[in-house]
N, C-alpha and C positions, 0 to 999 in steps of 0.2 A: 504493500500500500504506500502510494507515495506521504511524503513528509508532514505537507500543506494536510492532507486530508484528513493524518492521522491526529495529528496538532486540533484541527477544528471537533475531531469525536471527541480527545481529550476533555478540550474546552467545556464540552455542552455534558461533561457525563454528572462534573460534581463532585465535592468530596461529600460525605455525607456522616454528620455530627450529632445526629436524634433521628427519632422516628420522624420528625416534620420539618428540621434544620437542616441548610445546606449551605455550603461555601462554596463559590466558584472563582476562579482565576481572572483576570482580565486581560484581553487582547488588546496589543500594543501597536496600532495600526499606524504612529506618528502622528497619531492628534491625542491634545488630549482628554478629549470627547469620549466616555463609551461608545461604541457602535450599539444602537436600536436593537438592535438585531440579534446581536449578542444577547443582551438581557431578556428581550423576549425568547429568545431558542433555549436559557439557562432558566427561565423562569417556567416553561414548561414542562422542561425535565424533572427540574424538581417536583412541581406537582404530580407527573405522572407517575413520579419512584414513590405516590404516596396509596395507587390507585391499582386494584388487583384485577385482574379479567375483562378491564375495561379501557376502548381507548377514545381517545381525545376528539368531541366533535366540533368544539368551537373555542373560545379564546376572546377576552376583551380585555386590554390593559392603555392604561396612562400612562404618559413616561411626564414624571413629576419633577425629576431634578435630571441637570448634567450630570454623568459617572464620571470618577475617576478611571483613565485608563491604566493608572502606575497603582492601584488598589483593588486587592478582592472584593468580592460584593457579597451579601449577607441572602440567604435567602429562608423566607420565614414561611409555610407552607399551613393554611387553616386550614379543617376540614372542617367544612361548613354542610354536608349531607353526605349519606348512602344510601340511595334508596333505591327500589325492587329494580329498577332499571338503569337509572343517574345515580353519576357522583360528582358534588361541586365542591372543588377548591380553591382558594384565595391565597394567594402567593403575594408578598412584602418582599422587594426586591431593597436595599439601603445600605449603604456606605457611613462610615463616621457618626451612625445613632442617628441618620435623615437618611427617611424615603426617600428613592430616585424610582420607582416606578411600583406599580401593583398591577394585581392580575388574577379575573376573574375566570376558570376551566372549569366547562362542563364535561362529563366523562357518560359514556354509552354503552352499554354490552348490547352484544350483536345483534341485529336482530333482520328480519324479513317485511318489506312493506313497499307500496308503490313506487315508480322508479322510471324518470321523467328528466331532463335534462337540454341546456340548451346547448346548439351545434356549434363546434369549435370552428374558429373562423378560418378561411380557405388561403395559409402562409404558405410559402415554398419551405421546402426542409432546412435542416439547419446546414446540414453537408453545404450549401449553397452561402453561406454567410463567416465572413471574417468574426473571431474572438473578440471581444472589447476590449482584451488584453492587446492583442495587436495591434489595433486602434490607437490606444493609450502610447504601445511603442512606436510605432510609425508618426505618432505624433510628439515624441521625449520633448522636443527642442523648443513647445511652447508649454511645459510644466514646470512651475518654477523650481529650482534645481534644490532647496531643501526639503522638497515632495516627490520628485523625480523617480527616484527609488524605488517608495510606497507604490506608486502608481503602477510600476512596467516590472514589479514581481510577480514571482509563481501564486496563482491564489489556487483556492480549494476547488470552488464554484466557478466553472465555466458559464460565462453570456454569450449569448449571439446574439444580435440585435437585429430585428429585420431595417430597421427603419436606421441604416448606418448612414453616419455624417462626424466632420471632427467635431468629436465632445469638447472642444474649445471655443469652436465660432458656429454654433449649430444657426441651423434656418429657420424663419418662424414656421411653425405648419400645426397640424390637427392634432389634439390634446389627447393621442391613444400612440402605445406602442406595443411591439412583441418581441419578447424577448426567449428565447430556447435556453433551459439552463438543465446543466446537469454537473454533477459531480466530477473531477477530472479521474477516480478513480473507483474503483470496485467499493460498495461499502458492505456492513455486516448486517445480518439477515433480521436482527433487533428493530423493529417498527419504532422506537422509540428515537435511535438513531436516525431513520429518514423522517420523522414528524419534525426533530427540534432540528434536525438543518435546513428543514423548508422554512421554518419559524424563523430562525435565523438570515435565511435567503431572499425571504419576501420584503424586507425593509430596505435592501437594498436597489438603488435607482428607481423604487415606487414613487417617491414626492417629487420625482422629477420630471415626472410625466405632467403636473400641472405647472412646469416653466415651457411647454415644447410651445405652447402658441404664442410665447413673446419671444422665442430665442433668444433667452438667456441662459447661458454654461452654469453649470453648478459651480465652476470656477470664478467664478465672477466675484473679484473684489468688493462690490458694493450691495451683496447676496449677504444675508440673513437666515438660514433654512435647519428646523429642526423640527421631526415629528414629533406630532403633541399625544396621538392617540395610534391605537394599532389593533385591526380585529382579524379575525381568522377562523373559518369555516373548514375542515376535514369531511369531505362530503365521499369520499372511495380510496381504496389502496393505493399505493402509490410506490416507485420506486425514485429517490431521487440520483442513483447512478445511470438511469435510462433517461434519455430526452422529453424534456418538458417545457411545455408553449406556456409562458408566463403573458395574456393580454390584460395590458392596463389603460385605464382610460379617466381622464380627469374633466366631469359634468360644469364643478363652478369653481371659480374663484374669487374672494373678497375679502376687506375687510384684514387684511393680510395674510389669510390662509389657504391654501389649497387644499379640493379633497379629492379623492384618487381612489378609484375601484380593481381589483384586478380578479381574474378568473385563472384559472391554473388545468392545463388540458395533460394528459399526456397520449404519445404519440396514435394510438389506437382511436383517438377523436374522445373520453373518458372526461366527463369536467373531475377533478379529483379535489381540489380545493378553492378557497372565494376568500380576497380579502379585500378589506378597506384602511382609509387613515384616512387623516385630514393634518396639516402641519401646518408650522408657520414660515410665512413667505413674506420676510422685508427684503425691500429694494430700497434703496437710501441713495444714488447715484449723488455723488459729490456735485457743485455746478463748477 
């Protein structure tokens, strides 16, 4: 298993301190922002390592403070029901004795019922599409060079992006994109593993999709942008080391925030999971 990937199972497994408490490590990505992402993929896990025979159908949390990225993070795991079919728990994600995020997990044992779904929309494959990693390198020479690094190294999670253009000077256009993601390697057969790295993978380049109709870069000096909220829908099985159409699309924005839907197919046409957020979005452009 390559490095990057094994690094990111590590990250999401946990150390685990009580029946309900858990410590997790934090990724060092060069800012010193937690990634979203993180704590929602770690804040999952935790809940699930609380939850027997049942798995995770949906997910709503706040991200309430910036994380430390040079600092573990606390995770506080309620059990707030079991019942004949559901289990709901409440995860307290916190740093330094202050919340930086919570988080509500519904839990489902199996069951059989109507089974209806909307059609995965008509992209070319991903064989067809450059990595955003590549992107990123082909374009080193306008990132500024104490980022430079971060940007044009090996990640876990491969993007393909249908909608390619330089992530630098992007064009304004239509507030949807698709993105193909999948694991850059084999993962282990634990469901728990492919749930919190999609938890993990959905926060990233979602808020971005409501800059596409101003073209503005996420790089942009006078850009402001941090998700406020984060939801997530497990609607079928899923592998996240086989290819997966991640479509997002952003209805409104105001007020300084954008909100942003995305649907998650994999390649047999399958919707397999649904998310949302809504962030904040200043533009402060100096005169």
């Amino acid at each position: 298993m390559k490095q990057v990937v094994n690094n990111l199972i590590d990250l999401l497994r946990l150390e685990r301190l009580s029946t309900t408490k858990f410590i997790g490590r934090s990724q060092d990505l060069g800012f010193p922002k937690v990634f979203g992402g993180q704590v929602v993929g770690q804040s999952l896990s935790a809940a699930t390592q609380t939850v027997e025979h049942r798995q995770p159908h949906s997910l709503h949390c706040y991200f309430l403070r910036p994380g430390d990225s040079n600092q573990p993070i606390e995770y506080d795991v309620e059990i707030v029901r079991d019942g004949g079919s559901f289990s709901v728990r409440r995860v307290t994600a916190s740093q330094f004795g202050k919340s930086i995020l919570v988080m509500t997990i519904s839990f489902q044992r199996a069951e059989q019922g109507f089974d209806h779904q909307e059609v995965m929309p008509n992209v070319p494959g991903p064989e067809l599409f450059k990595s955003e990693l590549s992107l990123y390198q082909e374009h080193a020479d306008e990132i500024p060079q104490k980022v430079r690094e971060l940007f044009t190294a090996d990640r876990p999670i491969e993007y393909r992006i249908v909608e390619n253009q330089n992530p630098f000077r992007p064009r304004p256009g239509i507030a949807k994109r698709h993105m193909w993601i999948r694991s850059v390697d084999k993962l282990p057969d634990d469901p728990l593993v492919h749930q919190s790295m999609l938890a993990y993978t959905t926060d990233y380049g979602f808020l971005e999709t409501a800059l596409m109709p101003h073209g503005i870069s996420i790089g942009n000096p006078y850009l402001n942008i941090a998700s406020l909220d984060h939801a997530m829908w497990f609607h079928r099985e899923f592998r996240l080391d086989e290819w997966l159409l991640y479509v997002a699309d952003s209805p409104s924005a105001s007020q300084s925030r954008g909100f942003v839907r995305g649907q998650i197919f994999n390649q047999s046409g399958q919707l397999v999971a649904s998310t949302a957020q809504e962030g904040l979005i200043r533009y402060n452009k100096k005169a």
